[in-house]
C-alpha positions in Angstrom: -8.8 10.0 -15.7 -9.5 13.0 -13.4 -6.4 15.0 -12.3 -7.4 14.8 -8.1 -4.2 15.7 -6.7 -1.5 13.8 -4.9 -1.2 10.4 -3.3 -1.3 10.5 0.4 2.2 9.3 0.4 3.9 11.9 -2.0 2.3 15.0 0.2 5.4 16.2 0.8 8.1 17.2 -1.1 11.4 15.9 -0.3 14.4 13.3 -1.7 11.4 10.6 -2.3 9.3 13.4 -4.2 10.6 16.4 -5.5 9.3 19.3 -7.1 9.2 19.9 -10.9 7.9 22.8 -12.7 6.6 22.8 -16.4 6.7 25.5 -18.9 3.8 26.5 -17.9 4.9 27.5 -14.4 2.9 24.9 -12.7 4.4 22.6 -10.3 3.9 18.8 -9.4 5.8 16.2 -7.6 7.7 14.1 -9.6 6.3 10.8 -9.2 2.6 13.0 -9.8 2.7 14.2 -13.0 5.0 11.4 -14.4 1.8 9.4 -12.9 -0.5 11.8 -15.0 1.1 12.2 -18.1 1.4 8.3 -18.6 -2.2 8.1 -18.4 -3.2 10.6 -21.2 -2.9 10.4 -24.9 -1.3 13.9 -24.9 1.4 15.6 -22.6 -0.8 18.5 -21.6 -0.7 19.9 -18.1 -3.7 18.8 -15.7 -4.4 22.7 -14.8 -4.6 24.7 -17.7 -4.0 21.6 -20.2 -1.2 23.4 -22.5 1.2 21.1 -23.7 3.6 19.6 -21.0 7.1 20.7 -21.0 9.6 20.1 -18.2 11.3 23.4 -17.4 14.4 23.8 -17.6 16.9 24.9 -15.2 19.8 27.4 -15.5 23.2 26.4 -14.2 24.8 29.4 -12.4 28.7 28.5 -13.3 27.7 29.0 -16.9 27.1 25.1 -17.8 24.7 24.5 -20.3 20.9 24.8 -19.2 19.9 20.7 -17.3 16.9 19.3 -17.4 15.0 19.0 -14.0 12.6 16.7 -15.3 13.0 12.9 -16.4 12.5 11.5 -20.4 9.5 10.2 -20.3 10.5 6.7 -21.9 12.6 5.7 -19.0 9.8 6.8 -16.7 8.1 3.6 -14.2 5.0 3.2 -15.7 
């Protein structure tokens, strides 16, 4: 399956469809790349195809580091 961008109703970041970035410092709406990397065999990112890793992001009051992504197994499919 073709990566071809985002549905017309996720065109907008917001509450409904936020922003992640991966390791590779690309960055897809949620619901987009959750879309995307259910579909493929591998979890590789649909513009430079490296391997798909949620970034993760720092906590400023010295918490450990959060995920800003979702695990994949509880994803909607």
């Amino acid at each position: 399956m073709p990566f071809d961008g985002c549905p017309p109703e996720a065109r907008f970041p917001g509450d409904d469809s936020p922003v992640v970035w991966g390791t590779c410092a690309h960055a897809f709406h949620l619901q987009c790349i959750n879309r995307w990397l259910s579909s493929q065999s591998e979890q590789r990112c649909p513009i430079c195809r490296r391997h798909w890793e949620f970034k993760q992001a720092a906590v400023s009051d010295g918490e450990q580091e959060e995920s800003i992504g979702v695990d994949m197994e509880d994803a909607p499919s």
